[in-house]
Each structure stands twice: as C-alpha cells, then as structure tokens.
N, C-alpha and C positions, 0 to 999 in steps of 0.2 A: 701551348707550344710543345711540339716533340724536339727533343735533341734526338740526332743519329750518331753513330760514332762507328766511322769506319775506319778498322785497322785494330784489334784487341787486342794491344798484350799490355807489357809493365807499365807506358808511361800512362797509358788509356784506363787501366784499370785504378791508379794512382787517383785518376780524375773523376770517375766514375766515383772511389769514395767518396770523393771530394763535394761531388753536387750530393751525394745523400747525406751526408755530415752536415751540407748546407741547407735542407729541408728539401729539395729537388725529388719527388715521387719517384718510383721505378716504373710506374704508368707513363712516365712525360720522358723513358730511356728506351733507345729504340738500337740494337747491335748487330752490325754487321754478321756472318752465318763463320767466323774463324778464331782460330787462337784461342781467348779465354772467355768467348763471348759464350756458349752454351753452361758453362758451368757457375757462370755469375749470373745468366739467368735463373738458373736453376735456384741457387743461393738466395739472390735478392728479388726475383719476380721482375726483373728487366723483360721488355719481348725482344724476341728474336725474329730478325727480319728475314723472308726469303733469300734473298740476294742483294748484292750492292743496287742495284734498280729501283727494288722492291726499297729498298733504304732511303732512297734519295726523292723518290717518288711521296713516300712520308711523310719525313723529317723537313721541320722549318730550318731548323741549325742544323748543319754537318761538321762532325771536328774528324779532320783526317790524321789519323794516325799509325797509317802504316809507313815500312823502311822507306827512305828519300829517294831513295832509286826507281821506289817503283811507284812513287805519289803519282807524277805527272800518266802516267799508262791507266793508273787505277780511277784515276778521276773524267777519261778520253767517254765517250758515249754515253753518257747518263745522261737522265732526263732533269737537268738543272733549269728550273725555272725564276721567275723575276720575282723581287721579292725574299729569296731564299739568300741565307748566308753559308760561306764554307767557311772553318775555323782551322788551317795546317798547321799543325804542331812538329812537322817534317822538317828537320834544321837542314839549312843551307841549297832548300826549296824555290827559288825565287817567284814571286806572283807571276810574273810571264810566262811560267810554263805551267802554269795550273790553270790550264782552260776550260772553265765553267759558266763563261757566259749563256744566256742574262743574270746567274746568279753573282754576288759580292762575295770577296776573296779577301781574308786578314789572316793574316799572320801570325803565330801565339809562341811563345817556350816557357809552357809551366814546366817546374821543377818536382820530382815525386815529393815533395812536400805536400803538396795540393792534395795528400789525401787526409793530412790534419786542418787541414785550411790554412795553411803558412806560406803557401807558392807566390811568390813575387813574380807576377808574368807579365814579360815585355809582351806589348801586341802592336802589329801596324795595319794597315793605316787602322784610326779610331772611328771606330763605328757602335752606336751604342748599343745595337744587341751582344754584340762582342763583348763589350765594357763588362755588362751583365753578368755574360755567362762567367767571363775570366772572373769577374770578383767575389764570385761563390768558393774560390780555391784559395784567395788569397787578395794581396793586394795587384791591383792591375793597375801597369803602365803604361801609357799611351805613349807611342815614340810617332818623332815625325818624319821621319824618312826610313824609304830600306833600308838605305847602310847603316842607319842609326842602329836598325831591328838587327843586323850581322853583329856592331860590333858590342851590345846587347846580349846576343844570342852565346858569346864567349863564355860568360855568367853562369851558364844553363855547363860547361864544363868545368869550373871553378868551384859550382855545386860541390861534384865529385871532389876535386883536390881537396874542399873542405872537410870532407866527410874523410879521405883519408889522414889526414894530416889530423884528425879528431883522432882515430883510430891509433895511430900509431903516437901519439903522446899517451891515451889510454893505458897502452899494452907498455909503455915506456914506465908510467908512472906504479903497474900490476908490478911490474918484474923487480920495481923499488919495492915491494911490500904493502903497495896500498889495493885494498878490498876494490876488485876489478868492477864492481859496480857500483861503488862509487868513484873510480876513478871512468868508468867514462860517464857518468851522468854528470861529474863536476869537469870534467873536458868539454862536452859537448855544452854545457851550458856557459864555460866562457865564451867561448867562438857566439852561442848568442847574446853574452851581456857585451861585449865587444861590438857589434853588427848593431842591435839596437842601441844604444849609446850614439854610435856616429851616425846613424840616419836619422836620428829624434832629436838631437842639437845643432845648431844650424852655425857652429863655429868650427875655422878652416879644419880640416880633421890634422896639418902639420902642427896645429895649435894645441891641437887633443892630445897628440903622441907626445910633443914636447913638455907636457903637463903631467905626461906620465910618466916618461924616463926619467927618473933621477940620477943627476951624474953620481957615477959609483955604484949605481943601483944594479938589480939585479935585472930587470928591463933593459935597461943598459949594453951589462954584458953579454945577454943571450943575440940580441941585437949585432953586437959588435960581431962576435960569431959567423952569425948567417949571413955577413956582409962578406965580412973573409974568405967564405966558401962559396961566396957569389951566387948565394938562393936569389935575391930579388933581381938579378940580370937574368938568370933561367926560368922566376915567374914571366918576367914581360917578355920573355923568348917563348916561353911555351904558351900565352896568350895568342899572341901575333902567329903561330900556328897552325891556332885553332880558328882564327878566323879569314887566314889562308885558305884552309880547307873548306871553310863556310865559301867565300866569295869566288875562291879559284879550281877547285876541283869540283869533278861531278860527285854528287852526290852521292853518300855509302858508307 
C-alpha cells in the first residue's frame, strides 16, 4: 500500500509521525512536492512526488490535507481511479464538493495528538481502509452521518481550549511557586486522568461529578465560581460557533 499525502504542513506532518510511531515504512509515504514535505523527506526517507498527479497516480490512500478553501480546487482534475480512497482531514469540507469520482471519499479530524498515537479521530462514512489507517494515530471513531462528523469535528477545537486552559492553570500554579515543570506535567496529566476516567467507566458522567464534589469541598467551590461568571454558557456558546462555521460558512 502507498499512502500519499497531499497538503504538508502542521496537522500532516503530526500524522506522518504518527504512522512511523505506528510501524508504517517511509517506503509505503509518498508527499506531495510543498510545505514541509522536502525536508521530512530528507529527515525520514519519505519519497517525494513529482506533483499532485504524479501523487495520485501512486498512491492507494490519499489524505488531503491542505487549507479548506482550497481542498475542493486541489483535488479538481486528477487521475482518481476505482478502487482508491481519499482521506479529508479539511474541517468543514463537505464530501459534495470533493469531487473524486470513481475514487471513495471519508472524512477524518485527527487531532496533533496522532503524533504520540493518542488522536481520537472521528471519520465518516466507515470504510475499512480508513478504519486502518486512522487507528495507527490513535483510537478511530466511526460516526454515522455528516452532521454527526460536524458536530464531532467541534472536538478537533476543544482540543485547542484544552490545551490552553492546561497552559494557563500551569503558569497560574508557576506564579504560586510551584516548579513550572511540575506544574504543567501535573496539569496536563489531570485534564488526562479526568478524560480517561469518564470514557473507561460507563456511569452517567452527572453521576461521576456528583461523586466528586463534595458539599463544602473545594470542587465545589471552584465550580460555584465559574458558574457565576457564566464559563459554561460561553463554553456551549463558543461550541455552537464553531460548528456554525463548520456547517454555515465557506470554508477558511
């Protein structure tokens, strides 16, 4: 199997660790001719393709990964043949405009995780070369409809919130006096004993929290807090946003 991977930069290259981590050859990576594709050939021994043509014309699996705006233009005249799959990791891309017929068109949003193998990626529709490739990054979820895959794709910006909302308790906890590297390796690893916790026990998660706040407790009143300031009506405002943007604007 060659994978191709049109489109090189952050989240591509993310992915690319991701299948070497996962045992995936630089012999079986085939990179589009831009961005950060000549220097990670150089690095890992990936080849380098002539051109998008010369890419597509190779490559079994295509994962497209260049900006949204310009997926559907980038993917217009190539030689997609039957048989081949494309793999858009372009958020708020819809399969209708990604016209690669006779080839099969899914959907993906790995998260830069996918370069430790931790990316939890939604993909639609489920196809099992897809299944495959996504579960070298991480754990792959099959959804069953687009909009499931949109309101899904929200996730893939939550990501980011989580990562700063790490960051800035971090630098909260530094400026208290605690050793900045342990303060975020011990931030960052709550946000994961939290996350794993409620995806590996199968009780209501209002069950979980209420197990955890103790009245009087100090859970309690950081809670009480962030309600008064009205964080969790600006999380599910700044959700609904984002998948605004996925469903209702062009793409960018």
């Amino acid at each position: 199997m060659i994978l191709g991977v049109l489109g090189v930069g952050h989240l591509a290259a993310s992915m690319l660790a991701g299948f070497q981590r996962s045992g995936l050859g630089p012999e079986s990576i085939l990179l589009s001719p831009r961005g950060k594709a000549a220097a990670l050939c150089a690095r890992h021994g990936f080849r380098l393709a002539a051109g998008n043509r010369d890419l597509v014309e190779r490559a079994d699996i295509v994962i497209l990964a260049v900006r949204p705006a310009q997926a559907p233009q980038v993917v217009q005249d190539l030689p997609w043949r039957e048989g081949q799959l494309l793999i858009s990791v372009c958020a708020g891309v819809p399969l209708s405009r990604l016209g690669v017929a006779p080839a099969r068109v899914v959907r993906a949003m790995p998260f830069t995780a996918a370069e430790i193998g931790a990316s939890p990626t939604a993909y639609f529709p489920d196809v099992e070369e897809a299944r495959a490739v996504l579960g070298r990054l991480g754990p792959s979820i099959a959804l069953a409809s687009e909009r499931d895959f949109e309101v899904a794709t929200v996730s893939a910006a939550v990501y980011g919130w989580a990562q700063d909302l790490i960051r800035g308790t971090a630098e909260w906890s530094n400026a208290q006096g605690l050793d900045p590297t342990i303060a975020r390796r011990l931030t960052a690893m709550t946000f994961v004993a939290a996350g794993k916790l409620i995806a590996e026990k199968l009780d209501p998660m209002d069950q979980l929290l209420e197990e955890l706040v103790t009245p009087g407790g100090i859970t309690e009143r950081g809670l009480q807090v962030l309600s008064a300031r009205g964080v969790p009506a600006a999380w599910n405002e700044a959700c609904a946003a984002v998948l605004d943007k996925l469903t209702r604007q062009a793409p960018g």
